[in-house]
N, C-alpha and C positions, 0 to 999 in steps of 0.2 A: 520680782519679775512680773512684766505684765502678760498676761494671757487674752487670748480674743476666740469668738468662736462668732460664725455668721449667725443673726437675730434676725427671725422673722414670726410676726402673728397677724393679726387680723387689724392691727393698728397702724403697724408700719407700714402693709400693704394697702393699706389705703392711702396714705401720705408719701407715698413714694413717690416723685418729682423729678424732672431732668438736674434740678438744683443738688438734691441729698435723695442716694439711689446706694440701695444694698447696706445696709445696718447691719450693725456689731455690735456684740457686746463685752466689753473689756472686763479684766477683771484684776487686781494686783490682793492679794490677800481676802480680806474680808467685804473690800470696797467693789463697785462695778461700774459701769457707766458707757451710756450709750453714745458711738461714733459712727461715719460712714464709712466705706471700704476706702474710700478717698485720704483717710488719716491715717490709715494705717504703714504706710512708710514714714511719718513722721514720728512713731513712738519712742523708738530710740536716741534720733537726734536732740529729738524735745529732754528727754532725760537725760542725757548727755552731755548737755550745752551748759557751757559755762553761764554764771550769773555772778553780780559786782553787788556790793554792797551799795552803791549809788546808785541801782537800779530804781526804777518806781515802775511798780505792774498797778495798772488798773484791771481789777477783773470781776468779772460779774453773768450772771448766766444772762440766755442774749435776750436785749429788750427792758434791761432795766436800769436805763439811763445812761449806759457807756458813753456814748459819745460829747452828750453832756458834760460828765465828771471828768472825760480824757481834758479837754477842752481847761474845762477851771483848774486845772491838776496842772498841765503842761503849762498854762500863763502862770502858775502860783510860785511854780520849782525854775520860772525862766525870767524873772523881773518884771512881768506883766509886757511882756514884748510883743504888744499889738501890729506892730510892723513885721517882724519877722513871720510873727502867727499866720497872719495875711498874705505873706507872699506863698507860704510852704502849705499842702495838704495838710488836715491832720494825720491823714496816711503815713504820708514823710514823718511826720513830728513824731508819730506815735501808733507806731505800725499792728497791725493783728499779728499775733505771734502763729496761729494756725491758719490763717486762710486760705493756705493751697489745701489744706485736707478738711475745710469745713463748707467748701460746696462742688459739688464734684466736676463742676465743666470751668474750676479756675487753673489756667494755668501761670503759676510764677513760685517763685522759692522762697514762701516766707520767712522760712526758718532761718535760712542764710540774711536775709535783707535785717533782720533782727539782729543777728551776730556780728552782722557790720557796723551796728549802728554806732558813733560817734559816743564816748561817755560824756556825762550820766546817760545812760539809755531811760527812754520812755517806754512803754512796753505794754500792749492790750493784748487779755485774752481773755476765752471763756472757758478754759479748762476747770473741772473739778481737781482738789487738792490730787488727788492720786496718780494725777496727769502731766502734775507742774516739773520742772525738772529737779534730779536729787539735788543738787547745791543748794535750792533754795532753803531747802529747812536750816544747812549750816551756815550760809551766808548771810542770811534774815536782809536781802534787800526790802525797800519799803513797800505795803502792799495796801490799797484803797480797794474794798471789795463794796461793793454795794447791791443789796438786795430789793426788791418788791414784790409786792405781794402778789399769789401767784394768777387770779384774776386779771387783773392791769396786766402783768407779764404774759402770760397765753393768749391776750386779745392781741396785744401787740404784736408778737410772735409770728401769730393766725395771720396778723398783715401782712409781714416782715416774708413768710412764705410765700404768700402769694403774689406779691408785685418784686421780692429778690429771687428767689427760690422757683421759681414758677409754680405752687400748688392750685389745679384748680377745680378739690373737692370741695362738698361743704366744709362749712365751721364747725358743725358738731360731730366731723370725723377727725378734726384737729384738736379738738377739747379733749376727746375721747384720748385719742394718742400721749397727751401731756398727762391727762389724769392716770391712763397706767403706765405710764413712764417709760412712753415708747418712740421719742422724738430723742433728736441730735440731742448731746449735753442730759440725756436725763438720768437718775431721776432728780428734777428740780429741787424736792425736799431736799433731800442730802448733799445736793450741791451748795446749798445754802447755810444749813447746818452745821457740817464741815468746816468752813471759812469762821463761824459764827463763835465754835468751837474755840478751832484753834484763835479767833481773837481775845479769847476769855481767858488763856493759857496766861501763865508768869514769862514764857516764850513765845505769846503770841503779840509783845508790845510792838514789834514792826507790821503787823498788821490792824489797819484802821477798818473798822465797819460802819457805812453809812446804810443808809434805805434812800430812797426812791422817795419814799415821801414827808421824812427830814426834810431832804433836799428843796422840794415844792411847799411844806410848812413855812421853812426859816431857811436860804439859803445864805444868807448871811453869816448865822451861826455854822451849818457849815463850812461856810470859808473859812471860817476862823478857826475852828476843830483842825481843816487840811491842813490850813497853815502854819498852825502848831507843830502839824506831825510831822510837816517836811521844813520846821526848822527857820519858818519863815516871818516875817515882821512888815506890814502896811498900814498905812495912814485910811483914814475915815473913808479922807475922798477918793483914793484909789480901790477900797472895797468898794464903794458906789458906784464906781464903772466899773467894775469887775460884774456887779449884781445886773447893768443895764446888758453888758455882752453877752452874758449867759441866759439872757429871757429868751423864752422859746421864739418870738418873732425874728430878734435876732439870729439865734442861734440858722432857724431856716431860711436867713438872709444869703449866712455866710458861707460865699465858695470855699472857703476853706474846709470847713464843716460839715456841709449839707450832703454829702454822698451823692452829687448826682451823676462825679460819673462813675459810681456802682449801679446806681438807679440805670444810665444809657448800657452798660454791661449787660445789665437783666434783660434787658428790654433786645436786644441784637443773640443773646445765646437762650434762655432760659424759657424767653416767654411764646406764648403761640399769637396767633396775629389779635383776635380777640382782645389778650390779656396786652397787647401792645399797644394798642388804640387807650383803653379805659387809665394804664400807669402811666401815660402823656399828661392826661388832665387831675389823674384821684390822686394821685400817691405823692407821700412827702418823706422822704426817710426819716424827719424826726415830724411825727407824727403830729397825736392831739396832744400830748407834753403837760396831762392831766392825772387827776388822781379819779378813779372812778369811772375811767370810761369803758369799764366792759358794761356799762349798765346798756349801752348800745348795741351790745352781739351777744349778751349770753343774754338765754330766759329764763323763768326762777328756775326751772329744774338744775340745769348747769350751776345755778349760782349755790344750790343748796349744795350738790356737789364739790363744788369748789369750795366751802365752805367745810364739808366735812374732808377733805381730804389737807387742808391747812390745819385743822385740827387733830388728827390722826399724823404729822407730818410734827406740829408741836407738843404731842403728848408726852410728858416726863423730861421737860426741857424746861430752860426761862427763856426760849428764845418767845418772841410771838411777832406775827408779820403783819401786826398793825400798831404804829407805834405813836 
């Protein structure tokens, strides 16, 4: 059973935003994890909801690489069908499983538009394991979880707030909030851990774990990793257009892709006029599509921070989040 009680401290109330307003903190046995009041009628359904062995969930805490990996995932399990990809959102293709309860001024039913979905469903979310629904543990649909490390993730984040979300505090009251694990989805550790966990298991063969910066190393070798898991078989030259479609310049080509109109959404409820003028010209939803780029917004002190708190987060584990 899950249990919720309203969360508030000196973290959340700084980051409070028209986007994610009034925080909870959940709790189902030993596990917790932070939501907005906005998610809280979907706890049930979410646990509820049927799941198909031919499902495929990509999921990942937010900002480290989703959209990306939905993208290479959905052409790998769909015969590279760059035409259809192109006509349809990846929204359509590959819908957020929580999005009416993950920013509080969306209105639509994501949980229904999932349920509807056509098999095999494709399926994004960022739920921690304790959140996913019951059938999944005995259905074992296929699961692509992808991790980063949590500097790159909280910068991105930090953006993702500000130009979706509307936040328009400093950055090092947003570093502050993630490092004590006081934002939406937290805490990041264990949401990571969790997945990392359970991929390690003799039950955990239906779930694949990539990283964020696998992916930007050799994304080749990942394709070939996905493609294995979902059972799939391509020639040379179709992974080399597979590798040209997924480059970041592409990737912020493609209307199919690019969120912009999540980005026009932000911009008409969330943002104030200020912040409406600057996300016209600054903001990309798939960002700088780098490895290293909090070297930009944090200064060392955050970064020593960030540093020991990835440590304290891998101690007495094999996981490590630089790989």
């Amino acid at each position: 059973m899950i249990r919720y009680e309203k969360y508030s401290n000196q973290y959340t109330d700084r980051i409070d935003c028209p986007g994610t307003e009034k925080h909870y903190r959940l709790t189902r046995a030993d596990q917790w994890c932070i939501m907005i009041e906005k998610f809280l009628p979907l706890v049930s359904p979410i646990q509820q909801m049927p799941v198909y062995e031919d499902d495929v969930w990509v999921i990942t805490y937010p900002k480290c690489g989703t959209t990306w990996t939905q993208e290479m995932v959905w052409l790998l399990n769909n015969g590279l069908d760059y035409a259809r990809a192109g006509k349809q959102t990846l929204e359509e293709r590959f819908p957020f499983l929580e999005l009416s309860g993950a920013l509080s001024l969306m209105d639509c039913d994501s949980v229904g538009r999932v349920q509807d979905l056509p098999r095999p469903r494709h399926i994004k979310c960022h739920l921690p394991v304790m959140l996913l629904p019951d059938a999944i543990r005995t259905v074992r649909p296929k699961i692509i979880y992808v991790s980063r490390n949590p500097k790159d993730a909280a910068t991105s984040f930090y953006h993702h707030y500000r130009n979706i979300v509307g936040y328009d505090g400093p950055r090092e009251h947003f570093f502050d909030a993630f490092l004590n694990d006081s934002l939406i989805y937290a805490p990041f550790s264990e949401h990571v851990r969790a997945y990392w966990e359970w991929s390690k298991q003799p039950a955990g063969a239906n779930c694949l774990f990539l990283t964020y910066e696998q992916m930007k190393r050799d994304l080749r070798a990942v394709i070939g990793r996905v493609s294995s898991f979902l059972g799939k078989r391509y020639t040379e030259r179709e992974v080399d257009e597979l590798e040209k479609h997924l480059s970041v310049e592409s990737m912020r080509n493609n209307k199919s892709c690019n969120m912009d109109d999540l980005l026009e959404w932000a911009r008409n409820t969330t943002h104030s006029e200020e912040r409406k003028q600057l996300s016209k010209t600054n903001f990309q939803f798939i960002r700088s599509g780098t490895v290293g780029s909090y070297r930009h917004d944090m200064d060392d002190d955050y970064i020593q921070r960030f540093e020991e708190y990835e440590r304290a987060a891998t101690e007495g584990t094999d996981f490590d989040f630089f790989f």
